[in-house]
C-alpha positions as CSV (number, residue, x, y, z in Angstrom):
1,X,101.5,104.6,76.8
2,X,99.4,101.8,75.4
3,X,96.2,99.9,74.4
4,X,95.5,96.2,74.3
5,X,93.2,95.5,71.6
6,X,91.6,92.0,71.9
7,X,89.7,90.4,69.3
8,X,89.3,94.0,67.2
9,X,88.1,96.1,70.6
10,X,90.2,97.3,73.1
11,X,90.1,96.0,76.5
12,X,93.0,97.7,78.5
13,X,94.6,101.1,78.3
14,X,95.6,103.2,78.3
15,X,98.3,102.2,80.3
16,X,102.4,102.2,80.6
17,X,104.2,99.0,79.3
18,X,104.0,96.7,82.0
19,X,104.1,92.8,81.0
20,X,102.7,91.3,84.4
21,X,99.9,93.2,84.5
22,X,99.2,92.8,80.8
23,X,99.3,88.7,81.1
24,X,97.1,88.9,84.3
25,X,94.4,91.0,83.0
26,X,94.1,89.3,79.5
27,X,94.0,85.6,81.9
28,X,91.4,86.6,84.9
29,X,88.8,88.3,82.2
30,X,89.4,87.1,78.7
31,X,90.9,83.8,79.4
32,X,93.4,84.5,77.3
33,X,97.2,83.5,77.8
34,X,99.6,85.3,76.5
35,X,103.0,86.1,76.9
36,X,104.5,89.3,75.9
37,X,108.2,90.3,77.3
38,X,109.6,91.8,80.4
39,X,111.0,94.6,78.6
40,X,109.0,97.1,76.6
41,X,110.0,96.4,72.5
42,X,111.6,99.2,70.7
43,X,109.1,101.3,69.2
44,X,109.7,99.8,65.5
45,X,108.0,96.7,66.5
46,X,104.5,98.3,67.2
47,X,102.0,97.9,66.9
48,X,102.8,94.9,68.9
49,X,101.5,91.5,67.4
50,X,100.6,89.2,70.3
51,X,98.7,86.5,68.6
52,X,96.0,86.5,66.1
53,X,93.9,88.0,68.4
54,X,96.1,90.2,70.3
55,X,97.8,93.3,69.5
56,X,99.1,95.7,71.9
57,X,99.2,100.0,70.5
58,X,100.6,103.1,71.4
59,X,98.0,105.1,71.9
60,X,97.7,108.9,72.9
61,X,94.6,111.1,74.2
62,X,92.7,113.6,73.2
63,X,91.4,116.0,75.6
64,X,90.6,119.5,75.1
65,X,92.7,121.3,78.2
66,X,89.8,123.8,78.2
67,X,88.0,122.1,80.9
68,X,86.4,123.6,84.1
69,X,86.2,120.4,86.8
70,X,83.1,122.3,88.7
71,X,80.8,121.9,85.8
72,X,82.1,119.6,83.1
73,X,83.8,116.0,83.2
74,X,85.6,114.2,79.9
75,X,83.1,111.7,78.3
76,X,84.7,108.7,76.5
77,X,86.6,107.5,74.8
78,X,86.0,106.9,71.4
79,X,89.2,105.3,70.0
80,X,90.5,106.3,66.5
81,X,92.5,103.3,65.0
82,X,95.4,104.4,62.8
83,X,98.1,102.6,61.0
84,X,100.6,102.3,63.9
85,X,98.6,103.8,66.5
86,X,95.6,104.9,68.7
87,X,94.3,107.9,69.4
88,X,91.5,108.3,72.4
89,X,89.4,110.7,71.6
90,X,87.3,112.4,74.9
91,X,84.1,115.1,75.1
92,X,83.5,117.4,77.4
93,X,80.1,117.0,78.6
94,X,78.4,119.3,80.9
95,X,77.2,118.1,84.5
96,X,73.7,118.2,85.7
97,X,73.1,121.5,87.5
98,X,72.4,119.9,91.1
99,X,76.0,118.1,90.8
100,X,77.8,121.1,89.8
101,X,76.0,122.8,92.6
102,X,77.4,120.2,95.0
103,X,80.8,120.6,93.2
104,X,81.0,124.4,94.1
105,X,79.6,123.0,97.8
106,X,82.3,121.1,98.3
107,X,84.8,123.5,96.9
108,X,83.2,126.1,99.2
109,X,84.0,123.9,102.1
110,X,87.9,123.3,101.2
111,X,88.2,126.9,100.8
112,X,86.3,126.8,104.3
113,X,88.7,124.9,105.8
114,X,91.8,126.3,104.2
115,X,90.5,129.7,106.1
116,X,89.8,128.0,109.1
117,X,93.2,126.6,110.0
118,X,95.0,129.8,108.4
119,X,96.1,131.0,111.7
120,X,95.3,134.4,113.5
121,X,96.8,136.9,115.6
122,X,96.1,138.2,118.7
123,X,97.5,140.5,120.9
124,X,98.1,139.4,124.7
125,X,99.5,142.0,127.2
126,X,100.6,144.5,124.6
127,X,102.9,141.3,123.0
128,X,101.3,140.3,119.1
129,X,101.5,136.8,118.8
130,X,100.5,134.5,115.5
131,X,98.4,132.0,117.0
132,X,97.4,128.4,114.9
133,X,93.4,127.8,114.4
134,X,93.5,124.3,113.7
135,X,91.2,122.1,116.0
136,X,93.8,120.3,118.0
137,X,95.0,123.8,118.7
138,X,91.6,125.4,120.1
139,X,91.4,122.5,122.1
140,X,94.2,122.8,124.2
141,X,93.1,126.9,124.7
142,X,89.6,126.1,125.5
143,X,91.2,123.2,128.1
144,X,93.5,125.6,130.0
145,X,89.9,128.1,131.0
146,X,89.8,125.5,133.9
147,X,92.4,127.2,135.6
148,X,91.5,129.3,138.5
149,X,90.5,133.6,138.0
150,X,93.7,134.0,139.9
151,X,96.0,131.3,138.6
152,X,98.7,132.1,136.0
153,X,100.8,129.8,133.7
154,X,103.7,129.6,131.4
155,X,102.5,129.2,127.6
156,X,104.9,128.7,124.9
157,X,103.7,130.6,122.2
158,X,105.3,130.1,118.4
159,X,107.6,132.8,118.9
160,X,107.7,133.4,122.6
161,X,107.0,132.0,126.0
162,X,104.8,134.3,128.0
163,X,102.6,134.3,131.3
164,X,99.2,134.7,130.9
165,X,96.1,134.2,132.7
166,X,92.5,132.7,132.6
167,X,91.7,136.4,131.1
168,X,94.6,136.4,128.5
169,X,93.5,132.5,127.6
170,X,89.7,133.7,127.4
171,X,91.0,136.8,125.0
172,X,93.0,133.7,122.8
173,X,90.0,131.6,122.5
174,X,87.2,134.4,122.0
175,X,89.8,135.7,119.1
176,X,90.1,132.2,117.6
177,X,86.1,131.9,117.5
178,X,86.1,135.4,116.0
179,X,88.3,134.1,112.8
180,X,86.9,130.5,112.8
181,X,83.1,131.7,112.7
182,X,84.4,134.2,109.5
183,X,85.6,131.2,107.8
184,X,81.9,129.5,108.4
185,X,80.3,133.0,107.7
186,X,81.9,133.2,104.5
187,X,81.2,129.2,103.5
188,X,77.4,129.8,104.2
189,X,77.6,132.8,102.0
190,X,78.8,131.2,99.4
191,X,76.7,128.2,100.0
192,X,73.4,130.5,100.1
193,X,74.5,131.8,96.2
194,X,75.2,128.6,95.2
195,X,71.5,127.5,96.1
196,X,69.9,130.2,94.5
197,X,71.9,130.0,91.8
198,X,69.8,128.7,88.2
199,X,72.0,128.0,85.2
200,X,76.2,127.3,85.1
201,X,76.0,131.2,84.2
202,X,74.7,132.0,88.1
203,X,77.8,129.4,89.1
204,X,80.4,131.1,87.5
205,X,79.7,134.3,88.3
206,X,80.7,133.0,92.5
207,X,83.6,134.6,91.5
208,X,84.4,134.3,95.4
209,X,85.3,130.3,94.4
210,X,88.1,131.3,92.3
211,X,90.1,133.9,94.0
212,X,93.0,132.8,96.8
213,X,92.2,130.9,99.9
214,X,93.3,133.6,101.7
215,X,91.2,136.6,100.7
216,X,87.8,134.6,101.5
């Protein structure tokens, strides 16, 4: 990986070698033209002269790893100019409470919608079947309660086909409601804690946002 330092500051990176990209950037904003080769030079001929103004780095971060998304971000860099390379340096910096707040929100919601379209079972004439929550699939449930009290139709279930009724389709849909409400339920739980919650402290103790999707 590399920087482009232009004129003692560096104005691209860091990026992989590629020379097109390079010569474009360094023409639409700096005006400069340069050209640099096709191939990337062995690594005894960095840095990377260019012109007098130009010279192209290796360059590696540095990020701590000990970085939680929901309530920090990397702020930076700060570049550290060595000898034969650069070193981008980035701090962790805390996010406002009300953004993490919308952070754990939103992460509420995936974990939501993970539950949501998890899949349930249900258990139609004495026969268990495993039957798929996602909203295309309600749909076509709900759709099929138009049929007559008396009517009866063939319904190819995941593992089985089966006859079943407008009793046996209201028994599918009202047990697909059941587990799609739960995974709302638990989201507005979570969502309730979030809001009353009043330091990163309060936020991290939602332990609920960090165990597996499916035990919510």
């Amino acid at each position: 990986m590399y920087v482009v330092v232009y004129k003692g500051s560096v104005v691209l990176g860091i990026i992989p070698w590629n020379n097109k990209y390079i010569m474009d950037v360094m023409r639409a904003r700096h005006n400069e033209t340069i050209e640099i080769p096709y191939i990337e030079p062995a690594a005894s001929q960095f840095p990377y002269q260019v012109n007098a103004d130009c010279i192209i780095y290796p360059a590696e971060e540095d990020r701590s790893s000990n970085v939680n998304p929901l309530i920090e971000y990397y702020y930076g860099p700060t570049w550290e100019f060595l000898e034969t390379k650069v070193i981008a340096h980035y701090e962790v910096v805390p996010h406002t409470l009300e953004y993490a707040k919308y952070n754990y929100k939103a992460k509420a919601a995936d974990l939501r919608y993970k539950q949501e379209i998890a899949n349930t079972s249900v258990t139609v004439n004495g026969i268990d079947h495993e039957i798929e929550t996602d909203r295309l699939s309600r749909t076509k449930f709900i759709e099929k309660l138009s049929i007559s009290s008396n009517e009866s139709i063939n319904w190819k279930f995941k593992d089985s086909w089966q006859i079943i009724t407008k009793a046996d389709i209201q028994i599918i849909v009202d047990k697909i409601d059941e587990h799609v409400q739960g995974a709302f339920d638990a989201e507005y739980a979570l969502s309730l804690l979030i809001n009353q919650s009043q330091s990163f402290i309060d936020l991290l103790a939602i332990e609920a946002l960090n165990i597996p999707e499916d035990v919510i």
